[in-house]
C-alpha positions in Angstrom: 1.9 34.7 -69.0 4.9 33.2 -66.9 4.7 32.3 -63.1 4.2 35.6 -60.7 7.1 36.3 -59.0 6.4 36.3 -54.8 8.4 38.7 -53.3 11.1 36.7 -50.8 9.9 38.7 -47.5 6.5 37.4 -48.3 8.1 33.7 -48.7 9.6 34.0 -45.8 7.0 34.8 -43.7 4.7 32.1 -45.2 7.8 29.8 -44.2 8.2 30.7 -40.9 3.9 30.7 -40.2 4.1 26.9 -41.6 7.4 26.1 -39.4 5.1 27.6 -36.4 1.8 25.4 -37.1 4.5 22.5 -37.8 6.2 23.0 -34.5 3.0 23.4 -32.5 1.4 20.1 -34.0 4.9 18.5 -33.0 4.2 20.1 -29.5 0.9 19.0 -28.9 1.8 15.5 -29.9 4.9 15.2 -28.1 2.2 16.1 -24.8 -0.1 13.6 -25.8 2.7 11.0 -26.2 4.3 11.9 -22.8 1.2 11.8 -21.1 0.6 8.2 -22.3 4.0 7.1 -21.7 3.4 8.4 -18.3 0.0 6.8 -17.5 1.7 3.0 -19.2 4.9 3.7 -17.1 2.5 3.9 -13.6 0.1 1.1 -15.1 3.0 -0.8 -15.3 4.9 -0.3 -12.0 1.9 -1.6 -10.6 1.8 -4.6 -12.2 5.5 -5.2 -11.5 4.6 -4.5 -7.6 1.0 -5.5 -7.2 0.8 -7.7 -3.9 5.0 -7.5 -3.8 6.9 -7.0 -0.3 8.8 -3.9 -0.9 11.4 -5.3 1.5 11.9 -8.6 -0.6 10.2 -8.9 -3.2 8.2 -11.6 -2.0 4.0 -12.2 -3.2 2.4 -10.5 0.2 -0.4 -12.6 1.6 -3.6 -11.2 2.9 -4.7 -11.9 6.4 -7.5 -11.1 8.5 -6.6 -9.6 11.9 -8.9 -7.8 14.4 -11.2 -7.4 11.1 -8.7 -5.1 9.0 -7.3 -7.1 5.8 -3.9 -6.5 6.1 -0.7 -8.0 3.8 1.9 -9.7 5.2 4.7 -11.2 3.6 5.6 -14.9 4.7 9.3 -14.7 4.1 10.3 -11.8 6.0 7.4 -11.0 7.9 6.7 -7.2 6.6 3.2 -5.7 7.0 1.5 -3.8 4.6 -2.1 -1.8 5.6 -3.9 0.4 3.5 -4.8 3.8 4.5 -6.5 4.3 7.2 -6.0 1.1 8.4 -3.8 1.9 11.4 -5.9 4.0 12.2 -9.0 1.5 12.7 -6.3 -1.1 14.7 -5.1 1.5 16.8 -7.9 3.5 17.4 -8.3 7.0 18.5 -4.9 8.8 18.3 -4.0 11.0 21.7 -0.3 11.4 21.6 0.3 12.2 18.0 2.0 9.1 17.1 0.4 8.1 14.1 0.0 11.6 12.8 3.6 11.5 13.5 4.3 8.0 11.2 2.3 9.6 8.4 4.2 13.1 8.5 7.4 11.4 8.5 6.2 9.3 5.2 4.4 12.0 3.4 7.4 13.4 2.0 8.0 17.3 2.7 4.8 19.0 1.4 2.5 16.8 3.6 0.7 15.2 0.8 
C-alpha cells in the first residue's frame, strides 16, 4: 500500500492554520519582549538620572529646609521637590498659583 494522497486544498489549509498558530506565538512573544524592553529602558533611565540636575547634570544634594527634604544642585543652584512638596512649603493655595505651576507641567491631558 503506497502513501495516501492528501488532497492540496486540504494541505493548504493545514498550512495556513500552522502559519496562524506560528504567527500568533511570534505575536505574543514579540509583546512579552517589548514589554521588558520597555520596563529595562525606564529602569535604566533612572539609573542614568537618579539624584542628577536636569539642568546640568550635576549629583543633586539633599537638604533640609523648613522640614521638607528637598535636592538642590551645588553647581547651578536648581531645586528639585517631590510632589506635594510645594505644597507643604507654601501652604494653603488661594490664588491658584500652584495649581497653576502643576497644569502648566502636566502636559495637556492633566495627568
Amino acid at each position: 500500500m503506497g502513501p495516501v494522497e492528501v488532497p492540496l486544498s486540504e494541505r493548504r489549509q493545514e498550512e495556513e492554520y500552522f502559519e496562524r498558530i506560528d504567527r500568533e506565538k511570534k505575536e505574543k512573544l514579540k509583546a512579552k519582549l517589548d514589554e521588558q524592553n520597555q520596563s529595562d529602558r525606564v529602569e535604566m533611565e533612572k539609573e542614568l538620572h537618579w539624584h542628577k540636575c536636569g539642568k546640568c547634570g550635576a549629583d543633586m544634594e539633599t537638604k533640609l529646609f523648613r522640614g521638607i527634604e528637598i535636592e538642590v544642585c551645588p553647581r547651578c543652584g536648581a531645586v528639585l521637590m517631590d510632589a506635594g512638596e510645594l505644597e507643604k512649603l507654601a501652604g494653603e493655595d488661594r490664588s491658584g498659583f500652584i495649581n497653576g505651576i502643576r497644569a502648566m507641567f502636566s502636559g495637556p491631558s492633566g495627568s
